[in-house]
N, C-alpha and C positions, 0 to 999 in steps of 0.2 A: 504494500500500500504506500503510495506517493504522497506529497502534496496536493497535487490535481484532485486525487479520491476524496482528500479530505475537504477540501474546500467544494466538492461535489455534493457529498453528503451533509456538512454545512449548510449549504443554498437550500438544498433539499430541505430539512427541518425547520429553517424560517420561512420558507415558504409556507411549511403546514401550519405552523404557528403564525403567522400573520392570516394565513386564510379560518384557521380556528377563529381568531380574535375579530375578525370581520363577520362571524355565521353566529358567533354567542352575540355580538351587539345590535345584530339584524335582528332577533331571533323575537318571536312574538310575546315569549315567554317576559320579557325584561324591557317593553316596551309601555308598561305602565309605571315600572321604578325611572326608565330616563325622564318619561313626560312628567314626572312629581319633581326631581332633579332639575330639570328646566323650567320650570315653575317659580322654585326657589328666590331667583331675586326680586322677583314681583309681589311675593309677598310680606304682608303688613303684619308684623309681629305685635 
């Protein structure tokens, strides 16, 4: 195993992990905790 494999296999897992972290903050499930999040400075304490 080289450099090349390693820096292959590298791109490779950020890849998955940036595409994980794009599909959990899509994700229908955690789309009423952003909209409460976003909300936030608008509201009057």
């Amino acid at each position: 195993m080289d450099i090349n494999d390693l820096r292959a296999i590298v791109t490779t897992v950020s890849l998955l992990v940036f595409v994980g972290i794009v599909v959990w903050a899509w994700s229908k499930r955690n789309q009423a905790d952003f909209e409460e999040a976003a909300r936030l400075p608008f509201k009057d304490d």
